[in-house]
N, C-alpha and C positions, 0 to 999 in steps of 0.2 A: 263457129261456122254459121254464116247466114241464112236464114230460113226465107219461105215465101214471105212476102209481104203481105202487111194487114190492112186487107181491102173490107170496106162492111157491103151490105146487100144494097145499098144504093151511088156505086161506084169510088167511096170516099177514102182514101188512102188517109192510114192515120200512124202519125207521126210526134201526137203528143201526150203525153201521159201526165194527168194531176193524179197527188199521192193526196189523203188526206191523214196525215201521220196520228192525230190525236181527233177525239171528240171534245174534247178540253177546251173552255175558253172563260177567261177571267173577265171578260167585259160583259155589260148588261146591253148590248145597241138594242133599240127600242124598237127598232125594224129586223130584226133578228130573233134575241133570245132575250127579251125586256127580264122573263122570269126566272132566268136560267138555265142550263143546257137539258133537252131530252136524252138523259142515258139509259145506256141499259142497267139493267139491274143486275147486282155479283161483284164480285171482285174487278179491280182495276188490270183492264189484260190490255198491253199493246205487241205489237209485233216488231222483233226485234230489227235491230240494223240489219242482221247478217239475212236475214227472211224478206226483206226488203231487196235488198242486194241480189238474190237470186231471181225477185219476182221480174226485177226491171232489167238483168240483164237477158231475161227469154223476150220482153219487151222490145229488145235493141237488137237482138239477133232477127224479131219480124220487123224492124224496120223506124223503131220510135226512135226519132232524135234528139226531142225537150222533154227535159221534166218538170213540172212542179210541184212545191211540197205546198202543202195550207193544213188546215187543220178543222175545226177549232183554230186555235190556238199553237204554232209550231212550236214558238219558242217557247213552249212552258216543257218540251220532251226537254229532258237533262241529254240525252245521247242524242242531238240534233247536229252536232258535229260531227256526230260518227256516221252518222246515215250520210248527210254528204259527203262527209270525205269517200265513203264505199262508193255511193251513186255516181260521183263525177270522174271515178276512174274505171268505169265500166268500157268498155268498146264500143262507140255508135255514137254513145250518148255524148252529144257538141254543147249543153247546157242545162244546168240545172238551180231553178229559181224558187225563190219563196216567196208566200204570201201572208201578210203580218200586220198587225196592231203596231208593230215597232215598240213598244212601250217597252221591251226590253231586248231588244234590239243593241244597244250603245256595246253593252258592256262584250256581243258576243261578235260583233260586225267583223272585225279582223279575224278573229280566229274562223269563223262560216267561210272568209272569201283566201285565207291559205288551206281550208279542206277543198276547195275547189266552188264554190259556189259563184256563180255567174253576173245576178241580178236579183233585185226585189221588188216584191210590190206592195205597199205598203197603204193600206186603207184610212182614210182620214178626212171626214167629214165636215168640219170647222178649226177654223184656225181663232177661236176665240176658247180661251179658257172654261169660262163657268159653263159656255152651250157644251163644251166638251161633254163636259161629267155630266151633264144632262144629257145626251144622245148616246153617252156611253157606258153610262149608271154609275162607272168607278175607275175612268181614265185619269192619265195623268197628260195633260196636251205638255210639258217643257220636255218631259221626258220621250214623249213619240218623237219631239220634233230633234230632242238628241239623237234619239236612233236613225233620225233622216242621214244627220248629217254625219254621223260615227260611219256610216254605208256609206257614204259620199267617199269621207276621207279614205276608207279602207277601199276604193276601189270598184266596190260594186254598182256599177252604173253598165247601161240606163237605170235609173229609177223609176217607176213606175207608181203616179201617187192617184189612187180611185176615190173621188169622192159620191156618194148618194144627194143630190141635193132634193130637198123638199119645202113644198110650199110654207111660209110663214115659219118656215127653222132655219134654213141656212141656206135658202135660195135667195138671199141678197149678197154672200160670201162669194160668188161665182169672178167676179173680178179681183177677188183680195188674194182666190185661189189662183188666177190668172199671173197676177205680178208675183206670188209665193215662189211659183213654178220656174218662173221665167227668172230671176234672181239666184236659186239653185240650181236652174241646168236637170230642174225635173219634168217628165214626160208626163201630162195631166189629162186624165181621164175622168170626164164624169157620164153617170150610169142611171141611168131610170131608176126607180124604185119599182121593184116586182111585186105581185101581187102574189108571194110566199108566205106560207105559214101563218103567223103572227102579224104580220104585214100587209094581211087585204084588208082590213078596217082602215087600216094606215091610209095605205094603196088608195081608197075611193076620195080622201078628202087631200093629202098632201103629194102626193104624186107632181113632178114635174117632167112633162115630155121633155123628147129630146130636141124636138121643135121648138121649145118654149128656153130651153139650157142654152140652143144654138140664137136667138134673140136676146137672151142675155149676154152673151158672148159679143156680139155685136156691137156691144154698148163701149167695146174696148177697140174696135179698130175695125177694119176689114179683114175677113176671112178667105180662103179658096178652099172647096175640097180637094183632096188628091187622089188620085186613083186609087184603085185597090187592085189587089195580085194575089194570086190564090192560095200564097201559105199567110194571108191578113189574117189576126184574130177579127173578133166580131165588130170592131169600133169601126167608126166613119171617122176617117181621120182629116184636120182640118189644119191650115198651115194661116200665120198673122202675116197679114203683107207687110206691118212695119218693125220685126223685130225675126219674124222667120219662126216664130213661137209652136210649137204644135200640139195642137189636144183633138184627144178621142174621145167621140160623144157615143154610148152603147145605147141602141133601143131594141131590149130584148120584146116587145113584142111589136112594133109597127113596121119594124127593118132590121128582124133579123136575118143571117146570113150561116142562117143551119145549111143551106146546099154547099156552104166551102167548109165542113167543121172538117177536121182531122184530129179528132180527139176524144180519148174516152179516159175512166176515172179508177181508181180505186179508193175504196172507204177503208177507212182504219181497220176494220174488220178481214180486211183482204177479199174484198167480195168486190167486182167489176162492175160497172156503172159506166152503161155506152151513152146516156144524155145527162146532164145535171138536171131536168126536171124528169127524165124516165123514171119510170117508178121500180124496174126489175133489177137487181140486185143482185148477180151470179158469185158466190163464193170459192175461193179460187185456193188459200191460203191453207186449205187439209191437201190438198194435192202436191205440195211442197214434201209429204212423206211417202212421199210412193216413193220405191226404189228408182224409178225409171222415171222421177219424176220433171222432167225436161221434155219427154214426148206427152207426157200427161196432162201436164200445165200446156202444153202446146194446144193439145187439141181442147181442152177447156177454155182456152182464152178465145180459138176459133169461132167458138161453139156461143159463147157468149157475146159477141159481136153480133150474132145473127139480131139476136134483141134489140139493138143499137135503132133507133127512128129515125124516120126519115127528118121529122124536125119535131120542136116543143109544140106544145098547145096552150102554151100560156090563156091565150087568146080563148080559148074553152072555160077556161078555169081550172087545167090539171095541172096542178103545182109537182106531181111524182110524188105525193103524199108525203110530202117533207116538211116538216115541222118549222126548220130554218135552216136559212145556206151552212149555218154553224156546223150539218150534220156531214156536208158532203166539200165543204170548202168553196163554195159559192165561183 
């Protein structure tokens, strides 16, 4: 049965839910988690498929239609096909994607896209080997770019490939990523570098706007922007007049597009998270034991929206006291 829908305090209908399944991630990125992940302290606790599955099906009864999974790290959960298989046969819910390193990707790609899985997104910074392992402390670039294409072959398209470019590392790679894309039939996204956690040291000397991303870009052809419509994610999306190519440039703080968000988060923890850089954190996942816990959860998730911002403050300097996107799946 459908409930009201989930409007927050600044008129925004929301329709999209990121999961961040794990805190877990095998990679070192240097604008990330160079030292490795901030966890908590105690035994290794996740929440299972079947807890998952109830949180997202009150989700879809107020009205969420996408989900996506990140982590960390997704594919390091051994039970990541069970969560989708549960999630993508829920009622409401038209899509359910992942956000990934790919690096082990290949071997799982068919089996995710007959649980139902939709699409991926898949982060990848350099397409040169040895920068790899330098931006990523201990990747493997043959094997992400296996899992590009094991997703390919299995189906899961669009693709969705994010890269961070930065000054003097791999902001001369912008057109190698350009023809990468355009040869796999991949949708390319690049992304400012934020001024998160580990990353504002970074942030002041490598940073490349999106001004500077969209001049590089240039260098490959004529571009047009295209409109945007109000279930757009945040990118400025941009179309190549001689090949029809399309890439989204994100500038989370000169042009963001917090007045169209439709989207709020949850943390592995089962705890709600109305902005990726809010700082309030509403725990949601003991309310799963109430007996009546479908009006309970209800009004908790209500109640937790209210926190939801009107937009970031990057632009301040408040990162939501996040250590790195690792924590809340970027």
């Amino acid at each position: 049965m459908a409930l009201s829908p989930l409007i927050d305090p600044f008129g925004r209908s929301i329709r999209y839910l990121r999961i961040s399944v794990t805190p877990y991630c095998n990679f070192r990125c240097l604008y990330c988690q160079p030292d490795g992940p901030h966890l908590p302290e105690g035994p290794r606790e996740e929440i299972s498929p079947r807890e998952w599955e109830k949180l997202v099906t009150l989700f879809a009864r107020m009205g969420v239609e996408k989900v996506r999974l990140s982590g960390g790290e997704p594919t390091l959960r051994k039970d990541l096909v069970e969560i989708v298989s549960r999630l993508s046969k829920i009622e409401g819910i038209g899509e359910v994607s992942l956000s990934t390193h790919a690096m082990h990707l290949a071997p799982l790609a068919k089996e995710l896209a007959r649980a139902g899985l939709s699409r991926v997104n898949v982060s990848l910074d350099t397409l040169d080997a040895d920068r790899f392992r330098e931006i990523s402390g201990r990747g493997d670039l043959r094997r992400v770019i296996e899992g590009v294409d094991a997703a390919l072959a299995a189906g899961l398209d669009p693709i969705k490939l994010n890269a961070v470019p930065m000054k003097g590392i791999n902001d001369h790679e912008i057109g190698d990523f350009l023809d990468f894309s355009a040869k796999r039939g991949l949708r390319m996204r690049f992304i400012e570098l934020m001024p998160v956690g580990v990353a504002r040291e970074l942030y002041e000397t490598r940073r490349m706007s999106g001004d500077e991303i969209l001049e590089r870009m240039r260098e490959s052809g004529k571009w047009a922007e295209l409109e945007r419509h109000g279930k757009d994610g945040p990118a400025r999306m941009f179309q190549r007049e001689s090949d029809g190519l399309r890439v989204g440039v994100i500038h989370p703080l000169g042009k963001n597009f917090c007045d169209n968000c439709n989207r709020v988060r949850l943390t592995h923890r089962g705890e709600m998270r109305g902005c990726l850089f809010g700082a309030q954190n509403v725990p949601l996942r003991h309310l799963l034991e109430a007996e009546d816990w479908e009006r309970v959860l209800e009004d908790g998730v209500r109640q937790a929206l209210l926190s939801k911002p009107e937009k970031h403050r990057l632009e301040e300097g408040d990162d939501g006291e996040l250590n790195s996107l690792a924590q809340i799946g970027g």
